[in-house]
C-alpha positions, -999 to +999 in steps of 0.1 A: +296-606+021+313-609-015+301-575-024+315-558+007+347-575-001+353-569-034+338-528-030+372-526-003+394-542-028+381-517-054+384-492-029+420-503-021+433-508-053+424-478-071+447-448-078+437-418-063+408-400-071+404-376-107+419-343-105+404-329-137+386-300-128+351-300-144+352-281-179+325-259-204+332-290-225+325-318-198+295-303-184+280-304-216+283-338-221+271-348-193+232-366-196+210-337-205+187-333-173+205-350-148+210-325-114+234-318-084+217-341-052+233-318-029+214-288-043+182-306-043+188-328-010+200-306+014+197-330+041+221-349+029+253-361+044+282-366+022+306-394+028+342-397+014+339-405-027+350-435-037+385-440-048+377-445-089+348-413-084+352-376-098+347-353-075+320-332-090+299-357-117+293-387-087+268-357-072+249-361-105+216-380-105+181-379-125+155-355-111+135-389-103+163-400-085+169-368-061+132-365-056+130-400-036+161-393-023+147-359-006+115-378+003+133-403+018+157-381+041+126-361+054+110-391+071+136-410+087+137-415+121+154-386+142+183-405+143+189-418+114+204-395+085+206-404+046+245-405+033+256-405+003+290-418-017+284-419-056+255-414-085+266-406-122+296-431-127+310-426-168+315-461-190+352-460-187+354-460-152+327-490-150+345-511-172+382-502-153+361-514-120+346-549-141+384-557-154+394-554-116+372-574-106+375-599-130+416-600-121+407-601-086+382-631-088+408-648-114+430-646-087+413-660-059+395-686-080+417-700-102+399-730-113+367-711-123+364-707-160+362-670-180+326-671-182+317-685-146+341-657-136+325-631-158+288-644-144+303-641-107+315-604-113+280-596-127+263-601-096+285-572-081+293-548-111+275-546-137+290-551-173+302-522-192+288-537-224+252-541-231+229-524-217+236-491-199+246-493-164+227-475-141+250-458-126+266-442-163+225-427-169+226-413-135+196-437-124+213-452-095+228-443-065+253-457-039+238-444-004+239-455+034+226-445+070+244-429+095+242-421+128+237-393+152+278-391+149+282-395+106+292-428+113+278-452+083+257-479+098+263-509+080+247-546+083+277-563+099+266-555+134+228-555+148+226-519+156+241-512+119+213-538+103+184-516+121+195-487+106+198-506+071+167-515+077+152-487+086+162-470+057+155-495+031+117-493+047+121-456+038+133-460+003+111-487-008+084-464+002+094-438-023+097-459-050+135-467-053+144-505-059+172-523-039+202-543-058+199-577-032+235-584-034+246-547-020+223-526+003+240-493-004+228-493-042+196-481-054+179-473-082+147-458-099+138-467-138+166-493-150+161-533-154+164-541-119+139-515-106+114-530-131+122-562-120+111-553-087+081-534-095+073-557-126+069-535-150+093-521-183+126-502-177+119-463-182+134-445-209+160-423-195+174-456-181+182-473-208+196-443-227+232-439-240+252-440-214+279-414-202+313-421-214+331-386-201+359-381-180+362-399-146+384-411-120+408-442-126+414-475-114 
């Protein structure tokens, strides 16, 4: 439940979303290979972007990536759809997201020292330092079933934990890897997918990462 609080807060805090319309100069720096998910998963439904997202690079992802994704929304059950909030998330933004954390877990735990809150924000957002977040290689995505009606089914109620479910099934099956702590993110290649399938991060997840322009909180 920590995650799905401190993803609102994040979502409430923020300014609004980035304005900067996507340049020559931008879209060449973005990861070399990545592609648009809505071009290659039509099926797709596309929720609101999140608050600290930029309109245009969040629909990035690695071919690998948008592959499972299209897999995954051909075999769902009839009434469940794929959605999808966010992929390709640049370094600054990450590490605007980790310092709000960190002041927002400061806050509401004052007696908890810099390190046990720096090892508490981990477990939600993933440091901006070290190695490459998955979301700033365009490995990871932030997804979620919906109904028949667009409406995101979420764990909270047991209707909204059947569709999780159901979709996880789905996912799993295609290859993608789970983060435990928040059932909307998944990845394919990075540290925690090769934790789950024991074997060694891939390469284009552990490359630089993206550090271009983004939304800001």
């Amino acid at each position: 439940m920590m995650a799905e609080h401190l993803r609102a807060y994040l979502m409430a805090s923020a300014p609004g979303p980035c304005s900067v319309t996507l340049s020559h100069a931008t879209v060449a720096s973005v990861p070399p290979g990545l592609v648009d998910v809505r071009q290659e998963v039509p099926e797709l439904v596309i929720l609101p972007a999140p608050i600290w997202s930029h309109p245009d690079l969040r629909f990035r992802v690695h071919p690998e990536v948008a592959r499972r994704l299209r897999e995954a929304a051909t075999v769902l059950p009839s009434d469940i759809r794929l959605a999808f909030w966010e992929g390709l998330r640049p370094i600054t933004v990450q590490k605007q997201l980790w310092d709000t954390s960190l002041s927002y877990l400061r806050a509401s735990y004052p007696g908890l020292s810099t390190d046990e809150l720096e090892d508490t924000v981990e477990q939600f957002v993933a440091r901006p330092h070290g190695p490459a977040p998955p979301h700033s290689t365009g490995s990871a995505v932030d997804i979620a079933p919906v109904n028949a009606f667009g409406q995101v089914l979420s764990p909270g109620d047991a209707w909204g934990r059947l569709g999780v479910d159901a979709l996880a099934r789905v996912l799993q099956g295609t290859g993608l890897a789970n983060y435990s702590p928040e059932w909307w993110h998944w990845s394919y290649g990075d540290a925690e997918w090769a934790r789950a399938y024991d074997c060694a991060p891939l390469a284009f997840a552990t490359a630089t990462e993206f550090d271009g322009p983004g939304g800001g909180i």
